[in-house]
N, C-alpha and C positions, 0 to 999 in steps of 0.2 A: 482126334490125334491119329496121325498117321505112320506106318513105320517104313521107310523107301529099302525097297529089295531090285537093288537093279536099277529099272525102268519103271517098276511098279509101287503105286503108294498102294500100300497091306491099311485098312483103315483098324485101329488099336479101339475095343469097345469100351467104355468105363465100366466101373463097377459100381456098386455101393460100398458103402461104410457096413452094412449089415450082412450082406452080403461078404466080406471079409471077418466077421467076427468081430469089430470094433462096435466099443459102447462111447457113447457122448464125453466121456468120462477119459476117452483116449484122445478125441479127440482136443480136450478140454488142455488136458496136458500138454499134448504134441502145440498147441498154440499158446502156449503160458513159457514154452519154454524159446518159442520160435515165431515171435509176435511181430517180427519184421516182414516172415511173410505178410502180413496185412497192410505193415503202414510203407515198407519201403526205406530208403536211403534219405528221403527229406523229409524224415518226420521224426522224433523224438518220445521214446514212449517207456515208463516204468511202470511194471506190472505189480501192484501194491494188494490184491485179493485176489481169492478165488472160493466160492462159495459163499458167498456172505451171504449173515443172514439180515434180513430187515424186522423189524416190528410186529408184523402179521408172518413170520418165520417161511417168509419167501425168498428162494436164495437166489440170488445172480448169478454168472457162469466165472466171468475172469472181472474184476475191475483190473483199470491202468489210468495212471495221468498221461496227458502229453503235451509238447512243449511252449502249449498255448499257455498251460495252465487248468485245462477243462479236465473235467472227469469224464473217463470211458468206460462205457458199459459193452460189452461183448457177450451176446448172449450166443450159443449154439444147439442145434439141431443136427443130427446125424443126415435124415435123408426127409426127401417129401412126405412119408408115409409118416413121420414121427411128427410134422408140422400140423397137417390134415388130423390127426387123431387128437390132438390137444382140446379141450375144456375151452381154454380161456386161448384168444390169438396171439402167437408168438410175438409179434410187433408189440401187442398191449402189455403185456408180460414184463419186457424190454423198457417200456414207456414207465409203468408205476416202478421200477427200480430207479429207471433216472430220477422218478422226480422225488424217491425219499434221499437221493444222495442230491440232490438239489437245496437241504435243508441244511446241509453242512456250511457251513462259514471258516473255517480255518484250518490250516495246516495240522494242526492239533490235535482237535476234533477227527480227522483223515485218521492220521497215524491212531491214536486209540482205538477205535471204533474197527478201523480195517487193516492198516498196515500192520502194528505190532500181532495182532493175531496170524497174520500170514508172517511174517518171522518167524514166530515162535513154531509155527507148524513146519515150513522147509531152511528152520535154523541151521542145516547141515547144506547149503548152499548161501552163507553167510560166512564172511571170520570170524572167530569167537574172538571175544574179550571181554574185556571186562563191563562193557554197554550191556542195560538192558532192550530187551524187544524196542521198549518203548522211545528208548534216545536214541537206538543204533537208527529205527524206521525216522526217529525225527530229524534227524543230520542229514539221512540222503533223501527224504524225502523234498528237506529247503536245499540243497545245495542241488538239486535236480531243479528246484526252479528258479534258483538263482542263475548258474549256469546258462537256462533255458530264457531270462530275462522275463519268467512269468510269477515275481510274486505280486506282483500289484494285479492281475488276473486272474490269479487261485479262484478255481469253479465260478469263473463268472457266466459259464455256459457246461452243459453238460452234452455226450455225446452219445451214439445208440451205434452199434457194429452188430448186424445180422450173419450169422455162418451154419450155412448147409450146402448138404453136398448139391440141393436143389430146392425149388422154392414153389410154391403152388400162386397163381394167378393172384389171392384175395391178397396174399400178405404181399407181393410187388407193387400191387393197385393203393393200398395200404400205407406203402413203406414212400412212394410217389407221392400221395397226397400230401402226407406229411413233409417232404422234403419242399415241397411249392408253399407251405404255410412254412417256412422258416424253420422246423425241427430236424436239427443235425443226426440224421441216420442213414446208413447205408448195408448196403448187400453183399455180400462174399460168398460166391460158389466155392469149395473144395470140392474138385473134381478125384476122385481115386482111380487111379489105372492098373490093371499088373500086367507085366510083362516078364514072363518067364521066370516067376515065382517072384521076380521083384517088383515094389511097391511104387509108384512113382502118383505125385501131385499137382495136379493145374488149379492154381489161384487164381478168380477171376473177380472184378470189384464190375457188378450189374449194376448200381444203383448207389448214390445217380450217376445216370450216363455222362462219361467224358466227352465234352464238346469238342467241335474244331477247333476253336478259339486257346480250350486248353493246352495246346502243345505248340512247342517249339520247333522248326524246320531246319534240318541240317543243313540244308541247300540253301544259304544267306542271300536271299535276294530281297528287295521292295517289301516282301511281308512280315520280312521279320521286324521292320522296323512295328509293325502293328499289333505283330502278336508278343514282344516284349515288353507291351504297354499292359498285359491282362494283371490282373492283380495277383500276388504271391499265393495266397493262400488257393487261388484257382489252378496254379501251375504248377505245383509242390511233384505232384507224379512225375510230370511229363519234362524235365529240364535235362537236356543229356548230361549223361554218364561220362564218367570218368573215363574210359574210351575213347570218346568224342573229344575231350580234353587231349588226349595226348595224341591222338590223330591232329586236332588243329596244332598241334606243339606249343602249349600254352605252359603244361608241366610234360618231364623227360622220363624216361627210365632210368632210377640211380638218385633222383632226387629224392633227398628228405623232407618226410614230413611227421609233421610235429600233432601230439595230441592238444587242443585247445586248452591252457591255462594247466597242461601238464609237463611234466620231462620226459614223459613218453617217449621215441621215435620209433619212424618203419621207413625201410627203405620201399619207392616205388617202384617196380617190375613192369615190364609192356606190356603185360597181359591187365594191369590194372590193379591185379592182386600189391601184396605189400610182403616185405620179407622183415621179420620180427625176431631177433634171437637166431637165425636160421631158419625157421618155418616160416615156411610160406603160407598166408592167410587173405580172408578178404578182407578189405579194410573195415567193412560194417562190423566182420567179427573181431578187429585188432579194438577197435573203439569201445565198442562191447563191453571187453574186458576191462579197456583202461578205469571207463565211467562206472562201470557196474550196473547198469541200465539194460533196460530190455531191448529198446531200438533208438540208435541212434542217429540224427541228422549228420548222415557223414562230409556233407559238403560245407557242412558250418563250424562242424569240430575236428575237422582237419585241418592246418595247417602249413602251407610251403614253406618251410623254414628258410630257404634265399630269398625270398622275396618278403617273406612275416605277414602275410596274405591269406583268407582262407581261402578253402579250393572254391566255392562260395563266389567270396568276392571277385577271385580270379574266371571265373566262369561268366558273370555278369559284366565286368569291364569288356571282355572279349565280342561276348555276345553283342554290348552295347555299339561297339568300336564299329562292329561290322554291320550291323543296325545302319548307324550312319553313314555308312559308307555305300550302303544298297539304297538310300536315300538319296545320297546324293547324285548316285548314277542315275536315277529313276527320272 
């Protein structure tokens, strides 16, 4: 990271996590509560545990579902030195959590076992009423994958999320192999910076590497007809931003839109943001609230209310339109 003075880039060092006084346990939190840093705007994710324990009273860091349907296991390290010092390797750690939560079979099973206990522990980030743990976790836990159009996939795969501020050679070698034999795991650097007593964070996903193939090109020519052909589930990061939406004038500033299957609304602003009540917010965080979810697919659950489009659909018609258009110049 660099900080420009002038003419000059000042290059900014990192720190550690340890180095700052944070324990795992801070960081654990700081990503339970802000789990989109991880997945982003095109991914859907509700944070249903934290510490769970398994059978052999081995705990995982954060469990989450997401809007496949798969269970997510998130396990975290502070820095390298806390990787290298482990007994047992962190990836393998990660791997026999998946696969006791691989034995589950039902939404039910889920909520008992892990969700109403995370209720019951941060109940004061809940309504109260008159639900116990057990039915308040069981209504949002289906209605998150109803919503999400994943009950008929509930854990038909489960997932592994690696997070440290830095990773030693065995577990990337590791965490590779695995990923080329079909087991869904990856890598997230948190980088910690300070700059003049303040704290600042670079999120970085190492593993596995984003191909070319994965992203989308602003500049609509001959290739995008090729690289709109890659499959969804490859292209979920890289699909531009709402931004890029209202640079091509596809939605305006002033336009409403609408929370998906809610009454919701947020006006849109040119900066991208949304204007809710009078606060100005981002849309990831307006949806947030509407769902109650930890991260939400903002381009699937937002809605253009003139047109009754999601941002979504309006994004891929566009992209399509011009697809074929850089075709048939070509």
């Amino acid at each position: 990271m660099y900080k420009i003075q002038g003419k000059k880039a000042v290059r900014i060092d990192e720190v550690t996590f340890s180095e700052l006084g944070m324990q795992e346990n801070d960081i654990e939190e700081l990503l339970r509560c802000n789990i989109d840093l991880l997945c982003g705007e095109e991914e859907s994710m509700l944070i249903i545990g934290r510490q769970v324990k398994n059978e052999k009273l081995g705990r995982s860091d954060l469990t989450a579902v997401d809007n496949n349907g798969s269970i997510v296991l998130i396990e975290i390290k502070r820095d390298i030195k806390d990787i290298e010092n482990r007994r047992e390797a962190f990836e393998f750690q990660a791997i026999r959590y998946a696969a006791s939560y691989a034995t589950i079979k039902t939404p039910d099973e889920l909520v008992k076992k892990v969700y109403a206990p995370y209720i019951e522990k941060h109940h004061q980030e809940f309504e109260p009423g008159e639900l116990t743990s057990y039915e308040l976790g069981f209504r949002k836990l289906n209605e998150f994958l109803k919503n999400n159009d994943a009950e008929n996939s509930f854990n038909k795969k489960q997932r592994i999320i690696l997070v440290a501020s830095d990773f030693d050679e065995q577990t990337l070698s590791a965490v590779a192999w695995l990923n080329s034999n079909g087991v869904d795991i990856s890598c997230f650097k948190l980088i910690p910076y300070k700059i003049n007593e303040q704290l600042f964070l670079n999120v970085e996903k190492i593993l596995p590497p984003t191909g070319y193939d994965d992203y989308y090109v602003d500049l609509l020519d001959k290739t995008t007809a090729i690289i709109i052909k890659q499959d969804k589930a490859n292209r979920r990061r890289s699909l531009p931003k709402i931004d890029s939406m209202l640079k091509w004038g596809v939605v305006k500033p002033g336009d409403i839109i609408v929370a998906k299957n809610h009454d919701a609304e947020a006006k849109l602003l040119k900066n991208g943001n949304v204007l809710v009540d009078g606060k100005e917010m981002s849309m990831q965080s307006w949806l947030k609230e509407v769902f109650g979810w930890s991260s939400v697919q903002t381009y699937v659950f937002a809605v253009h209310k003139e047109s009754g489009k999601t941002l979504s659909q309006i994004r891929e018609e566009y992209m399509n339109k011009m697809a074929e258009e850089a075709a048939e110049e070509a």
